[in-house]
Biotite code that builds the C-alpha atoms (Angstrom):
import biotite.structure as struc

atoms = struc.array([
    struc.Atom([-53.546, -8.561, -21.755], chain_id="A", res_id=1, res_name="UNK", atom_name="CA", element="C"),
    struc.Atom([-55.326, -10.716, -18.847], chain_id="A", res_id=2, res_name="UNK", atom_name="CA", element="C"),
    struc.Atom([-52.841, -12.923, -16.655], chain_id="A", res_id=3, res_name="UNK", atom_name="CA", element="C"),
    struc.Atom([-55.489, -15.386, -14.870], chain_id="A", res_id=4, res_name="UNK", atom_name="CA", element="C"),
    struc.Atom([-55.045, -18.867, -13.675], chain_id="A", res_id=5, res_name="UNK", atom_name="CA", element="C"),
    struc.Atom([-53.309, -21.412, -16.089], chain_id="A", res_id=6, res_name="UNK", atom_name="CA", element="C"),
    struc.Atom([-53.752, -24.852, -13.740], chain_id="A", res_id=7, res_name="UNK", atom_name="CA", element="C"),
    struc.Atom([-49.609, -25.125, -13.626], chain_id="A", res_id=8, res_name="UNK", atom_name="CA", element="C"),
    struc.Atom([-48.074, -22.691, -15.814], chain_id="A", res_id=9, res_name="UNK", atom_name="CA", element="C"),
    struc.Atom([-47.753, -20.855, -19.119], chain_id="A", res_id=10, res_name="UNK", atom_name="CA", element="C"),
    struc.Atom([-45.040, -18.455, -20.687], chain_id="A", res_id=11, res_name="UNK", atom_name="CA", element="C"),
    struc.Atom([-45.852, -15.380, -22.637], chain_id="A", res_id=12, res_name="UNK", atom_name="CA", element="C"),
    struc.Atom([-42.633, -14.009, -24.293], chain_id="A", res_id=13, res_name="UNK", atom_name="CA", element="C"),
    struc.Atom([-42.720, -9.801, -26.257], chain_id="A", res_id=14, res_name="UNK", atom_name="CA", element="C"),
    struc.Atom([-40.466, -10.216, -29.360], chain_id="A", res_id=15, res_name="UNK", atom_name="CA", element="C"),
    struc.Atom([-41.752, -7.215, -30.736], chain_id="A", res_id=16, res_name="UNK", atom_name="CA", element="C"),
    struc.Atom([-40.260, -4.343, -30.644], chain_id="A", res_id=17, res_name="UNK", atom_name="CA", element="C"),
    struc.Atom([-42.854, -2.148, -27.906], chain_id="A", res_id=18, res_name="UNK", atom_name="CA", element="C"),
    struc.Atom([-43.502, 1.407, -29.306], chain_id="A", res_id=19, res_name="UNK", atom_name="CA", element="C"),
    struc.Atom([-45.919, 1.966, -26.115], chain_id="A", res_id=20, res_name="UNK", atom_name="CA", element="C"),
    struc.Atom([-46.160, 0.370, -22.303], chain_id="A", res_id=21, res_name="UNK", atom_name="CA", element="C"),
    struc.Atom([-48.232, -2.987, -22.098], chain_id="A", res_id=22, res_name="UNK", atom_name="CA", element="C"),
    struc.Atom([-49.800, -3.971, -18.687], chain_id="A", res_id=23, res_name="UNK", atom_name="CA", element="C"),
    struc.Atom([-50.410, -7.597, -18.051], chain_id="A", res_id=24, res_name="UNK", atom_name="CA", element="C"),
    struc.Atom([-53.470, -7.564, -15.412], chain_id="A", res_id=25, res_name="UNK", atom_name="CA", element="C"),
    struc.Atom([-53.426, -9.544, -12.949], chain_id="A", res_id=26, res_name="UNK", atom_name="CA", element="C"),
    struc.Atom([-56.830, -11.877, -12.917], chain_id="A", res_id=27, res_name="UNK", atom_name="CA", element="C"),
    struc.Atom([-57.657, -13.783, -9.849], chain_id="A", res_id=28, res_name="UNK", atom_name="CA", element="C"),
    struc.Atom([-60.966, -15.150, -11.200], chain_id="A", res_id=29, res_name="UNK", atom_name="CA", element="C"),
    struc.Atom([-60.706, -18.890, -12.355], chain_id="A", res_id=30, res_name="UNK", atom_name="CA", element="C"),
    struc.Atom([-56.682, -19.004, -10.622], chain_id="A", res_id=31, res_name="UNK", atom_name="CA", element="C"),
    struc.Atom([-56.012, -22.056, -8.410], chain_id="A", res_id=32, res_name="UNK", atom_name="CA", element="C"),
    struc.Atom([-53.078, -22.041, -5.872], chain_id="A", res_id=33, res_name="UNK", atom_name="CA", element="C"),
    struc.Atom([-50.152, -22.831, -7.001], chain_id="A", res_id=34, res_name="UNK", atom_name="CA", element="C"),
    struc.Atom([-50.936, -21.591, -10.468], chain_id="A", res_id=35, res_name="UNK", atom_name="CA", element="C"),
    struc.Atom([-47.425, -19.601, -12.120], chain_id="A", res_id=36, res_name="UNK", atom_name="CA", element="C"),
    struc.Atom([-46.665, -17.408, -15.234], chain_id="A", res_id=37, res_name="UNK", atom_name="CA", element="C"),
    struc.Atom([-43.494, -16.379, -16.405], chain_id="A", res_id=38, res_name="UNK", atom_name="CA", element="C"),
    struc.Atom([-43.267, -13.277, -18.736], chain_id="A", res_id=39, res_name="UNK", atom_name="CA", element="C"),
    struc.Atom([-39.903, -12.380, -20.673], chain_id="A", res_id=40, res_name="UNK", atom_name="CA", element="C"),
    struc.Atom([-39.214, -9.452, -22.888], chain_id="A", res_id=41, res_name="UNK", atom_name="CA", element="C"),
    struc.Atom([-36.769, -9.417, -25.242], chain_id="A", res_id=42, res_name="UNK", atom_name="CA", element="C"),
    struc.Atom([-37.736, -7.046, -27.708], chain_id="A", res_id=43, res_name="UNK", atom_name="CA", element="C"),
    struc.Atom([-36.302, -3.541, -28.125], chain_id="A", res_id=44, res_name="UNK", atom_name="CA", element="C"),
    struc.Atom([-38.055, -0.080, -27.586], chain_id="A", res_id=45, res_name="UNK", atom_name="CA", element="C"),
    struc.Atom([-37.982, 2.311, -24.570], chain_id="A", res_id=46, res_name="UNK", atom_name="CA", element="C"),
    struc.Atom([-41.210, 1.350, -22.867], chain_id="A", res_id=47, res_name="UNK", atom_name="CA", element="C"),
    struc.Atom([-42.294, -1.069, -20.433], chain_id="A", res_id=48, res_name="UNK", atom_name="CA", element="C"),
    struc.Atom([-44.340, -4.543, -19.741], chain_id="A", res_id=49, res_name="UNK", atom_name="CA", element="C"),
    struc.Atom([-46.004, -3.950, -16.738], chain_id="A", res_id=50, res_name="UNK", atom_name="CA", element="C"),
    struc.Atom([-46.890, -6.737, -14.901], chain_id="A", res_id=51, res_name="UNK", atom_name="CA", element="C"),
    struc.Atom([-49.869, -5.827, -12.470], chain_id="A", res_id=52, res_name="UNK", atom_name="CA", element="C"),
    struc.Atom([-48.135, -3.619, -9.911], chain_id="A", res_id=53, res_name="UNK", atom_name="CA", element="C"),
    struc.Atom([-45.624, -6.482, -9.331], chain_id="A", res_id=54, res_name="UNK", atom_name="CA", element="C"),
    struc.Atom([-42.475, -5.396, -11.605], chain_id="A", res_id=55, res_name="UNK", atom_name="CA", element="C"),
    struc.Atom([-41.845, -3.834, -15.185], chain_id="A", res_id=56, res_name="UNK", atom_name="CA", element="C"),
    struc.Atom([-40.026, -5.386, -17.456], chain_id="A", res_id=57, res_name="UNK", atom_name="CA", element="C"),
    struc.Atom([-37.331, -3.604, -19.377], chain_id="A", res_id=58, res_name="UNK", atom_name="CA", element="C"),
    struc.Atom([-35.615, -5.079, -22.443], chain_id="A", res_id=59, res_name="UNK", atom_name="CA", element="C"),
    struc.Atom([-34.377, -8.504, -22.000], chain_id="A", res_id=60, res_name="UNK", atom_name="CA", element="C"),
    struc.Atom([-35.711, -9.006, -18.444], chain_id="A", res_id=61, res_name="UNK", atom_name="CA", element="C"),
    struc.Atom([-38.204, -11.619, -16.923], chain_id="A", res_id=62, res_name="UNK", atom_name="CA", element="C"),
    struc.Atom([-40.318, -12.666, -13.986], chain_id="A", res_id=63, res_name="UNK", atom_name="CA", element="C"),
    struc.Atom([-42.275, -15.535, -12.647], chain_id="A", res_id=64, res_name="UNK", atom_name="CA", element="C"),
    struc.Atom([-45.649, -14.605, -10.984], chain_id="A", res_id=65, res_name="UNK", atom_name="CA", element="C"),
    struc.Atom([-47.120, -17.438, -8.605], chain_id="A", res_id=66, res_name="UNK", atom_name="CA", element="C"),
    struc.Atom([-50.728, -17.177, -7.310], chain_id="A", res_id=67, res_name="UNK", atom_name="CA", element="C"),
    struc.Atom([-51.017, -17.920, -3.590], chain_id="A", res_id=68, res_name="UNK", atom_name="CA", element="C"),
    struc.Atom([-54.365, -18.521, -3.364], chain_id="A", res_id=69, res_name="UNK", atom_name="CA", element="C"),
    struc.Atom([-55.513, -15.042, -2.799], chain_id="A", res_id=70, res_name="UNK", atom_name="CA", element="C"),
    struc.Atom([-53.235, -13.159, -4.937], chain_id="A", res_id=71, res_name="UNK", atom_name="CA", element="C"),
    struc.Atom([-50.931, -12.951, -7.529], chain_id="A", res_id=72, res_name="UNK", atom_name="CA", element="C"),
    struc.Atom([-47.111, -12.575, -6.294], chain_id="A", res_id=73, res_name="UNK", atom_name="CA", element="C"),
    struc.Atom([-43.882, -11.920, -8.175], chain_id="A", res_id=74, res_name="UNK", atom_name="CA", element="C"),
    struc.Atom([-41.562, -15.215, -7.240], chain_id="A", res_id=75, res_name="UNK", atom_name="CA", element="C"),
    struc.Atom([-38.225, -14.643, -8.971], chain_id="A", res_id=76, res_name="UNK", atom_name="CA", element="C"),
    struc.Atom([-36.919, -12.074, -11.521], chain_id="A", res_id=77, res_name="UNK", atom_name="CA", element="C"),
    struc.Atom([-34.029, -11.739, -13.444], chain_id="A", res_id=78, res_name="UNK", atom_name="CA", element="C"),
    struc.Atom([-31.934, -10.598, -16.531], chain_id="A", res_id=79, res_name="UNK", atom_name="CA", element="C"),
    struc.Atom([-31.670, -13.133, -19.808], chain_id="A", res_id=80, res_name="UNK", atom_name="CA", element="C"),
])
């Protein structure tokens, strides 16, 4: 799954149950300052969502991402 630039935000939510790790990549192309995502799991299984090299996401944790204009850069995590 590609994470690029969303001109203001989007959320992407796993429900599923994961039966592998999933690695959202981090896209800079077509991103505009100030762009955000914020990525929740709260489905079950033992494996990961990987969100660039930023943070993984365990069951029923999240994160918001913010691009800076050169980069993509975790803002604020948390438990749900």
């Amino acid at each position: 799954m590609n994470v690029s630039g969303f001109q203001g935000g989007r959320f992407m939510r796993f429900t599923g149950t994961l039966t592998s790790d999933i690695t959202a990549t981090l896209v800079t192309t077509g991103a505009h300052t100030g762009d955000w995502v914020e990525i929740s799991r709260t489905g079950g299984g033992a494996f990961v969502v990987a969100v660039g090299s930023l943070k993984n996401l365990a069951q029923d944790e999240w994160c918001k991402i913010l691009f800076n204009g050169s980069a993509w850069e975790l803002c604020a995590f948390g438990s749900l």
